[in-house]
N, CA, C and O atoms as a MOPAC input file, in Angstrom:
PM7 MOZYME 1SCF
protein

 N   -172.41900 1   105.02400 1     3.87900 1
 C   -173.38800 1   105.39000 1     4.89700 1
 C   -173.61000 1   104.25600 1     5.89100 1
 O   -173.61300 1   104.53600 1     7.09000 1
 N   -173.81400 1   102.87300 1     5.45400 1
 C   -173.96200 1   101.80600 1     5.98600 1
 C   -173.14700 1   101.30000 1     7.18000 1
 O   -173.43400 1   100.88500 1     8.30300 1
 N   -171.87200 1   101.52500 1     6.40300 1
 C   -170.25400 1   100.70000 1     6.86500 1
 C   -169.91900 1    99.65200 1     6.04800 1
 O   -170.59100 1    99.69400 1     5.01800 1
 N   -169.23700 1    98.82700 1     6.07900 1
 C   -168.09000 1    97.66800 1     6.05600 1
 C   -169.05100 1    96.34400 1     6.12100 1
 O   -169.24900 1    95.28900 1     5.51900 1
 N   -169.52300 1    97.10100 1     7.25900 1
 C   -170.05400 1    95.16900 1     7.93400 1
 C   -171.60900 1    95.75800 1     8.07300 1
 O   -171.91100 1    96.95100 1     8.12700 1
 N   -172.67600 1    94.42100 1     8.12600 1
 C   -173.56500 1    94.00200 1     8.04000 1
 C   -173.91200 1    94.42700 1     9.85500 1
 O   -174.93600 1    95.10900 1     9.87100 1
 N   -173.52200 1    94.27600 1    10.87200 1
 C   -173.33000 1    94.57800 1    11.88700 1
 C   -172.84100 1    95.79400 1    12.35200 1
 O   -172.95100 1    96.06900 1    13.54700 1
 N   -172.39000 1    96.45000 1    11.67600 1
 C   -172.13300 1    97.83500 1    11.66800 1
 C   -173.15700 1    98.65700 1    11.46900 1
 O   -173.66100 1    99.40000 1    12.31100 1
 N   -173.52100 1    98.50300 1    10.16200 1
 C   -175.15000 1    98.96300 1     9.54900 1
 C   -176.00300 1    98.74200 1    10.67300 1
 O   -176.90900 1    99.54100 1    10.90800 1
 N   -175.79400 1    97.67800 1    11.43900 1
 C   -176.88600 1    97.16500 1    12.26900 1
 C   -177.37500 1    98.12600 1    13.19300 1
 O   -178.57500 1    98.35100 1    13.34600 1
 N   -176.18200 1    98.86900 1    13.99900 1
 C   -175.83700 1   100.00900 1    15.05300 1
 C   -175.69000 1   101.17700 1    14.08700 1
 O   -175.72000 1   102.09900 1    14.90300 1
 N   -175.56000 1   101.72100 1    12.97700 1
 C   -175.43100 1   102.82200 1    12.73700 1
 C   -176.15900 1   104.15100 1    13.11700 1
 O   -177.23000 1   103.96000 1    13.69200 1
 N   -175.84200 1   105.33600 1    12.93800 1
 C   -176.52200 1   106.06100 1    13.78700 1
 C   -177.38000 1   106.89900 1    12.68100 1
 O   -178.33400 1   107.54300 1    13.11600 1
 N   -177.14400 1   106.93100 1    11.46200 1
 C   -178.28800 1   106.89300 1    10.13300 1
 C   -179.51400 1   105.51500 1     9.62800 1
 O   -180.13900 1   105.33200 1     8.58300 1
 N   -179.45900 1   104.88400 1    10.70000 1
 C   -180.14700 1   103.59500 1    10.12100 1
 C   -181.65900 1   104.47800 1    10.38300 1
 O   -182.37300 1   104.74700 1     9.41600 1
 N   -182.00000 1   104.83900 1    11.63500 1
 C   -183.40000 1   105.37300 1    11.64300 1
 C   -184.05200 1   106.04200 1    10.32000 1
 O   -185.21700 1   105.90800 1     9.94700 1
 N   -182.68000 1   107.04600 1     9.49300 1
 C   -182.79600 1   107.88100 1     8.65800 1
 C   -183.42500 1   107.25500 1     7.42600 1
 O   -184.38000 1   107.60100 1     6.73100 1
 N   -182.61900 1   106.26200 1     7.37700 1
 C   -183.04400 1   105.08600 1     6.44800 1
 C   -184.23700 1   104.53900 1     6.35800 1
 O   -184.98400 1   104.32400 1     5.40300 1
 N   -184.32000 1   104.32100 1     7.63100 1
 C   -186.06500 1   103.73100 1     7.52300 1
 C   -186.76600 1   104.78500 1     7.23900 1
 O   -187.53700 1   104.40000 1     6.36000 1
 N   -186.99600 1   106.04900 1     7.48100 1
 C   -188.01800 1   106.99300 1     7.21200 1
 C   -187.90400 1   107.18800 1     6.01200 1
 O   -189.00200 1   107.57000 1     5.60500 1
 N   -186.99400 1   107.12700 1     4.99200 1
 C   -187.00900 1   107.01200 1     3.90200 1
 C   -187.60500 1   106.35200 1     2.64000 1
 O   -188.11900 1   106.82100 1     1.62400 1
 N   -187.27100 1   104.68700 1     3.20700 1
 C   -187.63600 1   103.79700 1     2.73200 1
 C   -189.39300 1   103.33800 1     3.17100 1
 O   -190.02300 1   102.45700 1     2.58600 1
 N   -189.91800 1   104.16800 1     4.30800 1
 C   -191.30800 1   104.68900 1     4.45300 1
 C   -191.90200 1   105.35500 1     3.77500 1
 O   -193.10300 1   105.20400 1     3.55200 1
 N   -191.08000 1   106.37200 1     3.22600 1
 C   -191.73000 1   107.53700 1     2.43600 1
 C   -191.60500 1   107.05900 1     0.87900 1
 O   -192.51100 1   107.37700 1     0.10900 1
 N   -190.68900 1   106.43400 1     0.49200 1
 C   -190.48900 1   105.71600 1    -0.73600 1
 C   -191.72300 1   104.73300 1    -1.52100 1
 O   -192.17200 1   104.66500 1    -2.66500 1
 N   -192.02900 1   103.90000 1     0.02600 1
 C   -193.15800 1   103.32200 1    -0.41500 1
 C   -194.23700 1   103.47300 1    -0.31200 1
 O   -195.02900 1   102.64900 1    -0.76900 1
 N   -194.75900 1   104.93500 1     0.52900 1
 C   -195.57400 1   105.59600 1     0.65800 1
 C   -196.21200 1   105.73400 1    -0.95200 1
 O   -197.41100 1   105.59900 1    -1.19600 1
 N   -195.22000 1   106.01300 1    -1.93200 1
 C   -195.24900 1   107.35700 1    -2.95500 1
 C   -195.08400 1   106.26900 1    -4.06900 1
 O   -195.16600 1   106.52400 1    -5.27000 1
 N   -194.78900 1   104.74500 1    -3.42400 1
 C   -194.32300 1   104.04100 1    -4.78800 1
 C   -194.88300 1   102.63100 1    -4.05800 1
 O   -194.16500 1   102.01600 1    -3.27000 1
 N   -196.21900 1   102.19300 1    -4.39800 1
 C   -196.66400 1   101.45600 1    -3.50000 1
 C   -196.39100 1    99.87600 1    -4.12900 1
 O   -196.10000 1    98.84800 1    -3.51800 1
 N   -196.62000 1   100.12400 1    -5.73000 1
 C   -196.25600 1    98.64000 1    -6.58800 1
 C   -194.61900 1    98.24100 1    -6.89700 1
 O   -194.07900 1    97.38600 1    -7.59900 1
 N   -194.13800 1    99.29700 1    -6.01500 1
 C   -192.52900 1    98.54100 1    -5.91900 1
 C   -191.95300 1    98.86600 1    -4.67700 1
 O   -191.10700 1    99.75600 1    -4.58900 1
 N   -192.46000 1    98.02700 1    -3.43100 1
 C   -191.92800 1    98.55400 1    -1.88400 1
 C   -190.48600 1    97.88600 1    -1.96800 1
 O   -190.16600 1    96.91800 1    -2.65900 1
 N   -189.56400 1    98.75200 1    -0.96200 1
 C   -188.51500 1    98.49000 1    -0.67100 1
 C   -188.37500 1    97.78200 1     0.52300 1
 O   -189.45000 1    97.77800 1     1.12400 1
 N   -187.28100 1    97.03600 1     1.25900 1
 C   -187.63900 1    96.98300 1     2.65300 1
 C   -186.16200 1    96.88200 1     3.12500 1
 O   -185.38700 1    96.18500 1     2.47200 1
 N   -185.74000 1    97.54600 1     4.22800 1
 C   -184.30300 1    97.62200 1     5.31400 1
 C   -183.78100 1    96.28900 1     4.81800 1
 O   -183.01300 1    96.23700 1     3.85700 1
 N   -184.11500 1    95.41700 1     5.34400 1
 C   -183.71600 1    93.93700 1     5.00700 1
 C   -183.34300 1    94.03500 1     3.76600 1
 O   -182.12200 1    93.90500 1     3.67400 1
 N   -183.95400 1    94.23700 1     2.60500 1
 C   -183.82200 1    93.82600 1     1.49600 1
 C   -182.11300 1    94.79100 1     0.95500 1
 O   -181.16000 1    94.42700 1     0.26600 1
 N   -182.32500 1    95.68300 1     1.45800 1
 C   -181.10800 1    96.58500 1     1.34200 1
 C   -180.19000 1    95.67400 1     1.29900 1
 O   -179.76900 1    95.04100 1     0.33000 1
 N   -179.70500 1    95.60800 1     3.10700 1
 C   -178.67700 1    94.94300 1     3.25200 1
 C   -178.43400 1    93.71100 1     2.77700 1
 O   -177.30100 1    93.36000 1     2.44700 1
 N   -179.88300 1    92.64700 1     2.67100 1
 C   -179.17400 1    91.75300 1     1.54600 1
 C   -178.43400 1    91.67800 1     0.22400 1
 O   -177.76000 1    90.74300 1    -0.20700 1
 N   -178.67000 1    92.74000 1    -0.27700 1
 C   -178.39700 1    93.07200 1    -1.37700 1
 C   -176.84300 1    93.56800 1    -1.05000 1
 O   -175.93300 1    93.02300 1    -1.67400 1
 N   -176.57500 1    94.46900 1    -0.19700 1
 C   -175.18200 1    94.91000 1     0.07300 1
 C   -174.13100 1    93.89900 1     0.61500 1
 O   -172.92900 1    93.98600 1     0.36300 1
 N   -174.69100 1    92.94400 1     1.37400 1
 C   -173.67100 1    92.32900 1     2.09100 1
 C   -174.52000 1    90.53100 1     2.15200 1
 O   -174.44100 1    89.59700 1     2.95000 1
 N   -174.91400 1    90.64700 1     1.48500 1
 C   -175.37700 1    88.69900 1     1.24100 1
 C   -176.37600 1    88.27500 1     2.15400 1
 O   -176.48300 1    88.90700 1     3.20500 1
 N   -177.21400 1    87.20000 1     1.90700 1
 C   -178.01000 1    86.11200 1     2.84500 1
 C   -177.20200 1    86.16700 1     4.20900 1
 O   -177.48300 1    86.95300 1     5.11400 1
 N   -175.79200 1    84.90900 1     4.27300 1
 C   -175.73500 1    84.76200 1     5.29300 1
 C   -174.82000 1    85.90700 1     6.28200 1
 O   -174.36500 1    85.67300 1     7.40200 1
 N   -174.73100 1    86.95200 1     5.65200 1
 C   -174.35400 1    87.62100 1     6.79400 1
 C   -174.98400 1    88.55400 1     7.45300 1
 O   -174.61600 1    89.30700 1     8.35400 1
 N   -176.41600 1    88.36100 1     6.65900 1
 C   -177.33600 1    89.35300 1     7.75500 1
 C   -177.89300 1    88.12200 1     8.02100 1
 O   -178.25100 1    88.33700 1     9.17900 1
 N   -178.12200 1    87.34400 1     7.86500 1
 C   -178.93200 1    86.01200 1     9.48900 1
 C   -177.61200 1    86.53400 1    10.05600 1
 O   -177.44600 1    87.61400 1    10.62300 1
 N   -176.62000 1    85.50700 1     9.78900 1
 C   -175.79000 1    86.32900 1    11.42300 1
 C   -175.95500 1    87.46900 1    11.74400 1
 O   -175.83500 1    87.57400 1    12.96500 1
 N   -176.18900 1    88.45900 1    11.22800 1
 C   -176.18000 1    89.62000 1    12.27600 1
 C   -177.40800 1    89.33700 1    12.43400 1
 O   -177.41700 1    89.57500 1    13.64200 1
 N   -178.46400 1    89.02300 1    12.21600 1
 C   -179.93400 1    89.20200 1    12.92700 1
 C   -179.84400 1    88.38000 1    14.06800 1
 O   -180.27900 1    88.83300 1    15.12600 1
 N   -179.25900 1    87.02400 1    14.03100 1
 C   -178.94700 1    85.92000 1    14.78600 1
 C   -178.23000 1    87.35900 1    16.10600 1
 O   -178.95900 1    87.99200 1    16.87000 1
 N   -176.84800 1    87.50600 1    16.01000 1
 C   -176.02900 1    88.20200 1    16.68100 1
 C   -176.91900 1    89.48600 1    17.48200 1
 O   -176.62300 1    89.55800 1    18.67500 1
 N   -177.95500 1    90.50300 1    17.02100 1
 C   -178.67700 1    91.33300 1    17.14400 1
 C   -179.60300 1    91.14100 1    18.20100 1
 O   -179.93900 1    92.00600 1    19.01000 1
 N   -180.25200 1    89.22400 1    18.12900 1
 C   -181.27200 1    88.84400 1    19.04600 1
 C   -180.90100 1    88.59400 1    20.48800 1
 O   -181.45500 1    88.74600 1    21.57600 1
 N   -179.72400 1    88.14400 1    20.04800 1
 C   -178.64800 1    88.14800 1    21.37300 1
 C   -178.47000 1    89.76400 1    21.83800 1
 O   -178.33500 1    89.95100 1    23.04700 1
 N   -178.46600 1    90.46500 1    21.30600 1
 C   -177.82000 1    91.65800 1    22.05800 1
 C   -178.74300 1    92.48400 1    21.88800 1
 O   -178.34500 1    93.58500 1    21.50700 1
 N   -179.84900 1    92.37500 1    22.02700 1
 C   -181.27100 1    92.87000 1    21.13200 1
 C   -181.04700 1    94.53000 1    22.52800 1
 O   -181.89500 1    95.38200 1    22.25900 1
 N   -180.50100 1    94.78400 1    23.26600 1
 C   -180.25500 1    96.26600 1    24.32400 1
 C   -180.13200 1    97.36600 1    23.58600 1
 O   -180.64300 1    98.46500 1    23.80400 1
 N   -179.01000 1    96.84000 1    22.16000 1
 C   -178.40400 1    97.92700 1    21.18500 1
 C   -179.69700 1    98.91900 1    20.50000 1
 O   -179.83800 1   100.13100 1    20.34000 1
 N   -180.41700 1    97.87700 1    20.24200 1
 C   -181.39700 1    98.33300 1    18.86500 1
 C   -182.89500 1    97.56000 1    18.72000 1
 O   -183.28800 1    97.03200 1    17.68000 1
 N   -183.56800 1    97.60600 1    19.86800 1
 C   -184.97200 1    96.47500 1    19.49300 1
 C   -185.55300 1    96.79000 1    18.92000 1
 O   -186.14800 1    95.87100 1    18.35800 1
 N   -185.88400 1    97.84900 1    18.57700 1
 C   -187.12600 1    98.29000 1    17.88400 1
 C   -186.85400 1    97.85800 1    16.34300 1
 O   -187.76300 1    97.54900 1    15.57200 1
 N   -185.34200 1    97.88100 1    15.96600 1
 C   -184.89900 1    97.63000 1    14.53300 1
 C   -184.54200 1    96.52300 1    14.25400 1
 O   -184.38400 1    96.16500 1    13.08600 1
 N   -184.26500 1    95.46300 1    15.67800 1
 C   -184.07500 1    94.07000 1    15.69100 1
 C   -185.21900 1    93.93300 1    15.36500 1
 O   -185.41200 1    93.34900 1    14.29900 1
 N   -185.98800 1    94.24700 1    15.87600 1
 C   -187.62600 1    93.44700 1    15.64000 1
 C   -188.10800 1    93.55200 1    14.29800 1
 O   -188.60900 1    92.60600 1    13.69100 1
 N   -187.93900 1    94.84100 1    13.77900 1
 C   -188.39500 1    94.85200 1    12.10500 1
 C   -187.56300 1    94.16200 1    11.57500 1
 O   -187.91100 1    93.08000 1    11.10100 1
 N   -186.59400 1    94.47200 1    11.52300 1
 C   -185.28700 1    93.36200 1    10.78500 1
 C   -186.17600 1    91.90200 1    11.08700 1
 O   -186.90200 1    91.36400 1    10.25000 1
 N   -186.04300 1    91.62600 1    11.86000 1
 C   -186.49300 1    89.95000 1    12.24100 1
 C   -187.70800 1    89.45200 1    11.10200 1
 O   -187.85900 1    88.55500 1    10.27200 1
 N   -188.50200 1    90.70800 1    11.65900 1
 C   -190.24000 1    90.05800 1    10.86700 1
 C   -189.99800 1    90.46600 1     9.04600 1
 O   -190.70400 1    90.01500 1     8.14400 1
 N   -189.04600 1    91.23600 1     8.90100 1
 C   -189.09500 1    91.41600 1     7.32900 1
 C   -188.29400 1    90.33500 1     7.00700 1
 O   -188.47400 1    89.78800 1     5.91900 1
 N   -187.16000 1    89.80000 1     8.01100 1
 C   -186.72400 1    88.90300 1     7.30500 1
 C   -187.48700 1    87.60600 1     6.71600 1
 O   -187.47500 1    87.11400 1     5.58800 1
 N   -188.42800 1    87.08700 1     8.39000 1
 C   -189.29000 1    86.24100 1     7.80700 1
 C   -190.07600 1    86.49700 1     6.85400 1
 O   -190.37800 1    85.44000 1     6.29800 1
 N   -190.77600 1    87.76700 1     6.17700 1
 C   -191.76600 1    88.13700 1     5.49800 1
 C   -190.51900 1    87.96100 1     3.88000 1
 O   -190.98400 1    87.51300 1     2.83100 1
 N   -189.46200 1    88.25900 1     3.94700 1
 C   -188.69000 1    88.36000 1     2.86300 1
 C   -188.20700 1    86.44200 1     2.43000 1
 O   -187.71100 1    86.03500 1     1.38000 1
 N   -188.50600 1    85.80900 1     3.40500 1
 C   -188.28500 1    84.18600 1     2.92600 1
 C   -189.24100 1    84.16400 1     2.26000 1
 O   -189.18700 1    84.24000 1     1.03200 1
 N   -190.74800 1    84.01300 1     3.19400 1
 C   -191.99300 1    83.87500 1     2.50900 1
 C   -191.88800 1    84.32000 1     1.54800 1
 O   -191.40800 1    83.54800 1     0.71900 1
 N   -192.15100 1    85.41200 1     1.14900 1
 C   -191.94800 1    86.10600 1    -0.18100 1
 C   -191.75900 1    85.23600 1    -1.63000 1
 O   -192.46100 1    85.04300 1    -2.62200 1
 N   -189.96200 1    84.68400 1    -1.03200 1
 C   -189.49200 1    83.69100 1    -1.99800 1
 C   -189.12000 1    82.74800 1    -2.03500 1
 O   -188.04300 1    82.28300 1    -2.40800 1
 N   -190.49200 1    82.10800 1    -1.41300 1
 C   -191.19500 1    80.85700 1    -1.54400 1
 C   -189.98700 1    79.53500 1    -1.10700 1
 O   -189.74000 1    78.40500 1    -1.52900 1
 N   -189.38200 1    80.56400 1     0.11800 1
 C   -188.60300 1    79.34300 1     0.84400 1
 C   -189.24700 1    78.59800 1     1.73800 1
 O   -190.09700 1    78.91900 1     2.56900 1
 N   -188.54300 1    77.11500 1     1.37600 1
 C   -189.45600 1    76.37200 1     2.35000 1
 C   -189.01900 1    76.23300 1     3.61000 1
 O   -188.04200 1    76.93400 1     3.87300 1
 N   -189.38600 1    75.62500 1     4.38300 1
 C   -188.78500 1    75.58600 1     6.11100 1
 C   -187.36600 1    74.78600 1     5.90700 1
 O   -186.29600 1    75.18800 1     6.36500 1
 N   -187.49400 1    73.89600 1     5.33700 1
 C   -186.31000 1    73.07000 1     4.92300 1
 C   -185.11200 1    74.09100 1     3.98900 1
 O   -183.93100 1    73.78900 1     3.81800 1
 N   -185.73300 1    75.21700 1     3.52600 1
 C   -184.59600 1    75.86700 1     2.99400 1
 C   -183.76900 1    76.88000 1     4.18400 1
 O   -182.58400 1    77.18800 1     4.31200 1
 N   -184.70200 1    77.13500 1     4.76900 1
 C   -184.20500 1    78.54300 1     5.83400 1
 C   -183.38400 1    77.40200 1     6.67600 1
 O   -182.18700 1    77.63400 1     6.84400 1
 N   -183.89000 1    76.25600 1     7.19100 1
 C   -183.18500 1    75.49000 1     8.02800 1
 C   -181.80800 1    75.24800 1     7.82400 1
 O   -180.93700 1    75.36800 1     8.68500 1
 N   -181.62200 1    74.85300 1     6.48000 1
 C   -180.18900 1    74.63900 1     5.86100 1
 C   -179.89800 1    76.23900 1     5.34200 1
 O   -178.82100 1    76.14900 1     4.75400 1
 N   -180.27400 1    77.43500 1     5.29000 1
 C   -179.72500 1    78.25900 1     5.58400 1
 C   -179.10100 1    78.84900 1     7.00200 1
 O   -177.98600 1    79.32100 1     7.22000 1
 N   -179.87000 1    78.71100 1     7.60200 1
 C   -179.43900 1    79.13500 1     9.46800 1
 C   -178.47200 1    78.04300 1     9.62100 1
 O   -178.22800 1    78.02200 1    10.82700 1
 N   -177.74100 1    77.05400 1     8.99600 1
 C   -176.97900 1    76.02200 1     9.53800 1
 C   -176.60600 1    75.48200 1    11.11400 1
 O   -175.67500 1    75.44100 1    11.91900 1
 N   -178.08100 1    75.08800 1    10.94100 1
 C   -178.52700 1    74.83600 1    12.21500 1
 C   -177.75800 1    73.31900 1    12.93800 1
 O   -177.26000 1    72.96300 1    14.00600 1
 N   -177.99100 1    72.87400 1    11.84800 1
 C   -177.12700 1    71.43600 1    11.37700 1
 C   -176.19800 1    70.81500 1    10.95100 1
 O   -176.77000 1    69.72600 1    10.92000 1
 N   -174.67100 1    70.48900 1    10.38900 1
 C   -173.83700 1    70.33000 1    10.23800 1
 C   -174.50900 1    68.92400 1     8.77100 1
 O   -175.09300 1    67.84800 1     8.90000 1
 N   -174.21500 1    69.39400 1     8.01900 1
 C   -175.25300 1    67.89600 1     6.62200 1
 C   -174.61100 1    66.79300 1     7.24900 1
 O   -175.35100 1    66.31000 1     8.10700 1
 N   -173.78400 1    66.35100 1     7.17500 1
 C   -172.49000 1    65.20700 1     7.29600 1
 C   -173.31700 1    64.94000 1     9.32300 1
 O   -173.94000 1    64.00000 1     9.81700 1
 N   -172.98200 1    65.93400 1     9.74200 1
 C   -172.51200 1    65.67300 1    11.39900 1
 C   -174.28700 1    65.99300 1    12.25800 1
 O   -174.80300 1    65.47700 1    13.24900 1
 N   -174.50700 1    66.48200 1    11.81800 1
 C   -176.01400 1    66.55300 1    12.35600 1
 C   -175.94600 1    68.09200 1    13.35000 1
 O   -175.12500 1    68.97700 1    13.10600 1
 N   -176.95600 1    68.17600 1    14.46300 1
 C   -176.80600 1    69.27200 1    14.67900 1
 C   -175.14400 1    69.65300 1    15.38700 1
 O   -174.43300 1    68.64800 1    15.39200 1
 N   -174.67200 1    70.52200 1    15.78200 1
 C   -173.44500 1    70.36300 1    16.42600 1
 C   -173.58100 1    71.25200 1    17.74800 1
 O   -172.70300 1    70.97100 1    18.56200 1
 N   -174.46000 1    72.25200 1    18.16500 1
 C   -174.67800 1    72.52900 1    19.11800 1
 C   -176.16500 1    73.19400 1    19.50900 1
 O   -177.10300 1    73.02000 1    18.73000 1
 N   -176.31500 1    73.82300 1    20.51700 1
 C   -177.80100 1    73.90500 1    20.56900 1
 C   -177.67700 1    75.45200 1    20.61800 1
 O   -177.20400 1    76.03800 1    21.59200 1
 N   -178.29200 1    76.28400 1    19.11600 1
 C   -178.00800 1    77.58400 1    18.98700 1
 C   -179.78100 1    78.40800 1    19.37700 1
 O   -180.73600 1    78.23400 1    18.62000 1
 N   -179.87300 1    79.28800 1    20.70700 1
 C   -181.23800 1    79.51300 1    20.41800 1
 C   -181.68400 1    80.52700 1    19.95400 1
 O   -182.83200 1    80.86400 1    20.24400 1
 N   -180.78900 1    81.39200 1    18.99100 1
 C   -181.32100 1    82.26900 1    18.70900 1
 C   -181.50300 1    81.99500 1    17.05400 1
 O   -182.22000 1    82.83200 1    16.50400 1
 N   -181.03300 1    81.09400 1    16.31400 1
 C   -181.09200 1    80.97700 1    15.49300 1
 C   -182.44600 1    79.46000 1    15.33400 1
 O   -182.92100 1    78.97900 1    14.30500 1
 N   -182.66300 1    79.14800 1    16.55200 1
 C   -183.71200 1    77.82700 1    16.85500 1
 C   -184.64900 1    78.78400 1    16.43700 1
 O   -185.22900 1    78.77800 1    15.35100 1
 N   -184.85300 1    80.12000 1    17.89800 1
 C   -185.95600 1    81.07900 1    17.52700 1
 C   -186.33600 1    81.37800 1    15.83300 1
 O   -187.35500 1    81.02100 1    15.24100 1
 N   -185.46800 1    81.95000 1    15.42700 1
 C   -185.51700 1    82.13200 1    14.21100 1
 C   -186.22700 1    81.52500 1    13.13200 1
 O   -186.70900 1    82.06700 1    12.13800 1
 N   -186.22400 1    80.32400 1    13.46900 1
 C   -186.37900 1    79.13300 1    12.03800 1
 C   -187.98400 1    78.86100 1    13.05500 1
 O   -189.05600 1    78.85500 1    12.45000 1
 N   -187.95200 1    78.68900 1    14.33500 1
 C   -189.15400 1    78.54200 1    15.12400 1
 C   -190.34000 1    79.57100 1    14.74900 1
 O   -191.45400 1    79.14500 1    14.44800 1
 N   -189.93900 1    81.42300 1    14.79500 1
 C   -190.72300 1    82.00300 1    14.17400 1
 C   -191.19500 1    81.89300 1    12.55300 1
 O   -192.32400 1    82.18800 1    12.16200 1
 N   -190.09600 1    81.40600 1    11.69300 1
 C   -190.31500 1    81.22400 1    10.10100 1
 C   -191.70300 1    79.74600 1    10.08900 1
 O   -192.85100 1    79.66800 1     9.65300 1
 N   -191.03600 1    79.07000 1    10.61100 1
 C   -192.52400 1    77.92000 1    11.08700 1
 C   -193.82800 1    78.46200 1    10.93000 1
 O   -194.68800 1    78.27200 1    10.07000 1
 N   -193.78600 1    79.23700 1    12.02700 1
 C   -195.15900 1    80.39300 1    12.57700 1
 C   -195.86700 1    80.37500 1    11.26200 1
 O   -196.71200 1    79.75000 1    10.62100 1
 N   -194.97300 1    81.51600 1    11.20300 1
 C   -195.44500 1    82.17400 1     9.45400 1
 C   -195.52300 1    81.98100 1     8.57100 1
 O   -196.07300 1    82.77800 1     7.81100 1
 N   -194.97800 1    80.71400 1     8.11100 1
 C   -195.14800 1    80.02300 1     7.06400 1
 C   -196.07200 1    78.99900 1     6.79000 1
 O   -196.42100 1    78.73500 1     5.64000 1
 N   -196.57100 1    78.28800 1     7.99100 1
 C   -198.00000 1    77.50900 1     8.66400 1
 C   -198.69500 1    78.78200 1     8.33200 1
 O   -199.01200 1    78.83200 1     7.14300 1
 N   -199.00900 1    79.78000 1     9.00400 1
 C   -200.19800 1    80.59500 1     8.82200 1
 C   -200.16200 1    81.09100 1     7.43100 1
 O   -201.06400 1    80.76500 1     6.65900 1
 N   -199.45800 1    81.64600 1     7.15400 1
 C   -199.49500 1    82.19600 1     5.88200 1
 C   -200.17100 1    81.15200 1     4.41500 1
 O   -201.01400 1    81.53500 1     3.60400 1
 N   -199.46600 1    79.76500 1     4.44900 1
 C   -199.25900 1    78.89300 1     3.40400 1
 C   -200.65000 1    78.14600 1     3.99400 1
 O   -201.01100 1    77.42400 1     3.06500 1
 N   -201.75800 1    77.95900 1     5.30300 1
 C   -202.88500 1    77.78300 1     5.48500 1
 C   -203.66500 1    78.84900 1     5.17400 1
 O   -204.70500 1    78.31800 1     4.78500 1
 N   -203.79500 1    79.92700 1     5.11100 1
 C   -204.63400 1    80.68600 1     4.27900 1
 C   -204.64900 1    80.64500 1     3.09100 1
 O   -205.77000 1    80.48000 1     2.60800 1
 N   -203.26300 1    80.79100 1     1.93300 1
 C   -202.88400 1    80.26900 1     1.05500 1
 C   -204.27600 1    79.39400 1     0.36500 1
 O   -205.25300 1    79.69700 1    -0.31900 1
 N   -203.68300 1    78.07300 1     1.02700 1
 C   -204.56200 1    76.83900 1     0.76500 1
 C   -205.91500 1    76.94400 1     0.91600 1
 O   -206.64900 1    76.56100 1     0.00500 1
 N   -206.50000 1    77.55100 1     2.24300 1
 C   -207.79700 1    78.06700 1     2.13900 1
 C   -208.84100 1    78.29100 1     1.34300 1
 O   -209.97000 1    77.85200 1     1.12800 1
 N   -207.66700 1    79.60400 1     0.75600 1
 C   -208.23300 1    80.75600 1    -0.30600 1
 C   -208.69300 1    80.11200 1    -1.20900 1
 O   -209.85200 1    80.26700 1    -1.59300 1
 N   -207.58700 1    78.97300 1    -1.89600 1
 C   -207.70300 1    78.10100 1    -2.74100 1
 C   -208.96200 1    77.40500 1    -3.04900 1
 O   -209.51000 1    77.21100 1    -4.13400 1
 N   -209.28800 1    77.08300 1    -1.88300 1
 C   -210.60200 1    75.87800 1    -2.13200 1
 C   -211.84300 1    76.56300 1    -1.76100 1
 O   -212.92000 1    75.97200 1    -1.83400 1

């Protein structure tokens, strides 16, 4: 149903179908939500949906409305598991370990720039709550 590629799925013309699904799923099943993102990680790995989300933001004409959920579940799916900024960073290989950065990528800057966001706000309430 998906395709092949992670980018394929991305444009498919059942993806909407999918989401209404996975709406109604967790409608009906609230202590075990599913989420689009989580799918395709599961089908096709970590780094090849950042690249396609990366690839998606760039071409965001195809599909925004699903770039955009894709995007925020992805960040909501780091948080989740308790990645730190330093992990997503050396995931988006933003940086080269050895060589340092190697070029100036901004959609994947954005990326790690929005995970910041949310991970400051989120991990300050967090702490908040705490005390």
């Amino acid at each position: 149903m998906l395709g092949d590629s992670v980018e394929s799925a991305f444009t498919c013309s059942k993806l909407g179908t999918l989401n209404r699904y996975i709406a109604k799923f967790n409608k009906k099943t609230p202590g075990r939500p599913i989420s689009l993102i989580g799918i395709f990680t599961e089908r096709y790995g970590d780094d090849a949906v950042v690249k396609a989300l990366v690839s998606a933001e760039k071409n965001v004409d195809s599909s925004p409305e699903v770039a955009k959920q894709l995007w925020a579940e992805q960040l909501s799916a780091w948080l989740d598991s308790d990645k730190s900024v330093d992990d997503v960073f050396k995931q988006l290989k933003i940086a080269d370990e050895h060589e340092g950065p190697t070029r100036l990528d901004l959609p994947k800057l954005k990326l790690l720039d929005d995970y910041v966001a949310k991970f400051n706000r989120e991990t300050a309430t967090k702490l908040f709550s705490i005390l």
